[in-house]
N, C-alpha and C positions, 0 to 999 in steps of 0.2 A: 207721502207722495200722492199727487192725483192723477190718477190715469184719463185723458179726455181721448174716448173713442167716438167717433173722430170728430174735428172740424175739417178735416181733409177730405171725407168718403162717408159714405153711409156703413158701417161696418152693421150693425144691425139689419140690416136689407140684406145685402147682399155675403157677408162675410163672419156670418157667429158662428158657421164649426171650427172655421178656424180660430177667432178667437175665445173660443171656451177651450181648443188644444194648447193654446199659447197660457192659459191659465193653467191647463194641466201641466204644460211643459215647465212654468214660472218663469218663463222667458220670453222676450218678442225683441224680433231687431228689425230696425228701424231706417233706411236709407236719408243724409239727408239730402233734403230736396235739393241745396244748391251746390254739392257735391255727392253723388250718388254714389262715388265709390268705398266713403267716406260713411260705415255701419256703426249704427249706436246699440247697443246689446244695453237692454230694460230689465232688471228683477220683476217680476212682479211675484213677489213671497207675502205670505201673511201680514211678517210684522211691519211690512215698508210702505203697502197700501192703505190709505186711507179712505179713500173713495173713488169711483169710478164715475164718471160722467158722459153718458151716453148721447148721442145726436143721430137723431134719425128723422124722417119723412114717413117711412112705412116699417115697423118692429112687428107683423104678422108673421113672419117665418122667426124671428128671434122669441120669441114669448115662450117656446118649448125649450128654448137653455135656461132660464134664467130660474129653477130649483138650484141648477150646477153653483152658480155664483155665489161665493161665502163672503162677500167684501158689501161694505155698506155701493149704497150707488143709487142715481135718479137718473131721470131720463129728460133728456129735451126734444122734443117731440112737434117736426114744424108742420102746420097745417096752413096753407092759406087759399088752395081751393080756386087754384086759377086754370086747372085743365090742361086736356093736350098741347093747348095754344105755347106755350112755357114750359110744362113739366112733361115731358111726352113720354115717361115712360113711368109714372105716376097713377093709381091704382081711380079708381072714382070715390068725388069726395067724403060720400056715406061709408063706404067702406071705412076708407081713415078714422072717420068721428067714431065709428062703433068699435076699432082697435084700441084707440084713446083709453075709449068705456073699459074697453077689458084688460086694459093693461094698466088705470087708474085700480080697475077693483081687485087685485093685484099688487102691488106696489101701495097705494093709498095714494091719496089725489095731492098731497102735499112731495111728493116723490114723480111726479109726473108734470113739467112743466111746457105751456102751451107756448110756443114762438110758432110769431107771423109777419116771417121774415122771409126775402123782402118785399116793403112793399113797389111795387111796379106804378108809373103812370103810364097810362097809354088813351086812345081814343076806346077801348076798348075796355081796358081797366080807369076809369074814368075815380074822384073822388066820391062819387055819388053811389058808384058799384061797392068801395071800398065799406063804407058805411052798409048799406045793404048787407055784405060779404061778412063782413065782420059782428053784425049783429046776429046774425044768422048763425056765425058757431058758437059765438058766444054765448048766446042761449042752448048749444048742444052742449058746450062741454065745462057749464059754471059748477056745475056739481062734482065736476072730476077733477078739476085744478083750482090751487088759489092763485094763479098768475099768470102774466101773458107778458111774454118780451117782447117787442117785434122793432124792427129796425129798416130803415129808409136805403132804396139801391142805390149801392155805388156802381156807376159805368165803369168799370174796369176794361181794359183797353180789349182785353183777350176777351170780353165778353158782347164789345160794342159789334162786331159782326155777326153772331148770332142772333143778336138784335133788330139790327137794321130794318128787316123788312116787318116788324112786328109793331113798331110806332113808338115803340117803348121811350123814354124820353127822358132826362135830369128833371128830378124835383126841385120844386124852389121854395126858399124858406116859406114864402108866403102859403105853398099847399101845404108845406110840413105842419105848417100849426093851424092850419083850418081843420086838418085831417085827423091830426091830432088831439085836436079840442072835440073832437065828435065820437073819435075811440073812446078818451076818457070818460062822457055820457053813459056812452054804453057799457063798457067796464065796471063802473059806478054800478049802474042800474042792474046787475049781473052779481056784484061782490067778487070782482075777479081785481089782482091789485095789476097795478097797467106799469110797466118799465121799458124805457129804451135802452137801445142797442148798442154803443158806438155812436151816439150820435152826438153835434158839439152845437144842435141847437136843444137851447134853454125852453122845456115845456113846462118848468112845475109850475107854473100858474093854472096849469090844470090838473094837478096832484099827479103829474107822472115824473115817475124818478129815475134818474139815471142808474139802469141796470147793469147785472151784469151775472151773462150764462154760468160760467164755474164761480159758484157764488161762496163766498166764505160763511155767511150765516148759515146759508140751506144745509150745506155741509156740516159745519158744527151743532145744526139742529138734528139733526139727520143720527151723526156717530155721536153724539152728547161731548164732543173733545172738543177742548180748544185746540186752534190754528195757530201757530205764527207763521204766516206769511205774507208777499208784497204782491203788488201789481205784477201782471205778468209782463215783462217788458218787450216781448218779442210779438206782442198784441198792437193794432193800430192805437195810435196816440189817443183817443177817446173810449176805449175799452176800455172796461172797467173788470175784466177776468182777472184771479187772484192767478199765480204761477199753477203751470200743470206742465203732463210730459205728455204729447199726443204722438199715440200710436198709429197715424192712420198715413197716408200716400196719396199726393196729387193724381189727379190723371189715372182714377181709378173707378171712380161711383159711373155704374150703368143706370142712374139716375135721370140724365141726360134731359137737367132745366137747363134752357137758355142763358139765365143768368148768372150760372155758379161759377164765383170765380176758382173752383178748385180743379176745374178738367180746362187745360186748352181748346180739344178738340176727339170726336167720338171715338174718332179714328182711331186715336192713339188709348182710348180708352178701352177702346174693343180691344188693343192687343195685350194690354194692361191684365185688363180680368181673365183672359183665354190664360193668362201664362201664370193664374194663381192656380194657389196648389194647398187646400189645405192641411196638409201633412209642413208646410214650410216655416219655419220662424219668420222670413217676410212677406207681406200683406202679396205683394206680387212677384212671380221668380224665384227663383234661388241666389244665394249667394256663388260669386265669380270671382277668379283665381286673382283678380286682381283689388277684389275689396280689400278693407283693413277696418278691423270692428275694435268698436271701443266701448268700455264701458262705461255706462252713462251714470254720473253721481244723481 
């Protein structure tokens, strides 16, 4: 099994005592999203873990559990340096790049992968900034990773009003591959290897390949085991993620970017994280008399 914490929340930011109890408990349950009442009960035992796959924005409070952790696991790690404007509760971007640094010297920079994801256009985020933007970390953090995901925003519906007043806009194929042909330059010129996201425009004619975050190689290079497994199927139609079980809950990360399509609104975010508990097997709340928990194969 692979455990991806989280694509849902930042669990490293904001939630590693709980989940290093949920590793001591060897348990985590799970609500799901489209029926809450409706509990998945997770092993997570020695012999069933395979790897862990981490996602986070800021892993400075989580870098003092990770001695606890006995399971192989990397990390994906998004930097892309757009500020308050976006990420308004988002640390400054030196800060990040020198985490990176000590959590590649650590882990080893092959176990540490750089996503710069996503990318935004706007009057403000302009193509010309991106380039700028991106050669700028690049150069910070080519010694600490061999690779960089980074994937194109989708306007999701629950995210087009937090937008609105910011400019932010649909990309079109024609910026995707201008933007994209200048990433690969600089990647190149770095020795960072460059892969998309989800995305269903065709760029290898600038040697970038369609990626994908819980990746079966890294993994296998990573535990020395072969895999057998498939696409994950409950991934957008261009994802390219091998299957995994994510532990993590909408409507949770006090992260509070603009464009995540993982929280609806703060609101309900704020009441989210007030009502964790890390003493709990769920990410937020307790379980109630009228759940029904199952166990997840």
């Amino acid at each position: 099994m692979i455990v991806s914490v989280s694509r849902r929340t930042d669990i490293p930011a904001y939630y590693g005592e709980w989940f290093i109890n949920r590793l001591k408990e060897k348990y985590v349950l799970v609500r799901n999203p489209f029926n809450p009442s409706s509990v998945s009960r997770i092993r997570l035992h020695e012999n069933e873990i395979d790897c862990i796959v981490f996602w986070t924005k800021n892993p400075v409070s989580f870098i003092r559990w990770l001695p606890l952790i006995r399971f192989p696991y990397y990390f994906l790690f998004t930097i892309t340096g757009y500020g308050k404007n976006l990420e308004k509760s988002m640390p400054d971007k030196q800060m990040l790049i020198d985490a990176f640094i000590q959590l590649s010297s650590i882990c080893g920079r092959e176990r540490v992968i750089w996503r710069y994801d996503p990318i935004v256009l706007s009057s403000e985020f302009s193509i010309d900034w991106h380039i700028r933007n991106f050669s700028f970390l690049a150069e910070q953090l080519h010694l600490h990773t061999v690779k960089c995901i980074f994937s194109f925003l989708h306007l999701y519906a629950k995210c087009q009003t937090r937008l609105k007043k910011t400019g932010v806009k649909e990309i079109t194929e024609k910026e995707k591959i201008s933007l994209a042909c200048e990433m690969a330059k600089i990647a190149c010129a770095w020795d960072i290897v460059l892969e998309s996201c989800a995305s269903g425009t065709d760029l290898s004619m600038f040697g970038i390949r369609k990626g994908s975050c819980i990746n079966k190689a890294v993994i296998e290079n990573i535990t020395g085991v072969s895999l057998e497994t498939g696409k994950d199927k409950y991934q957008r139609k261009h994802c390219g993620c091998i299957e995994s079980i994510d532990i993590g809950a909408y409507d949770t990360c006090p992260g509070n970017c603009l464009y995540c399509y993982a929280n609806i609104g703060f609101d309900k975010v704020r009441r989210n994280y007030e009502d964790h508990d890390p003493e709990s097997p769920l990410l937020s709340g307790h379980l109630q008399k009228r759940d029904r928990i199952f166990e997840r194969n």
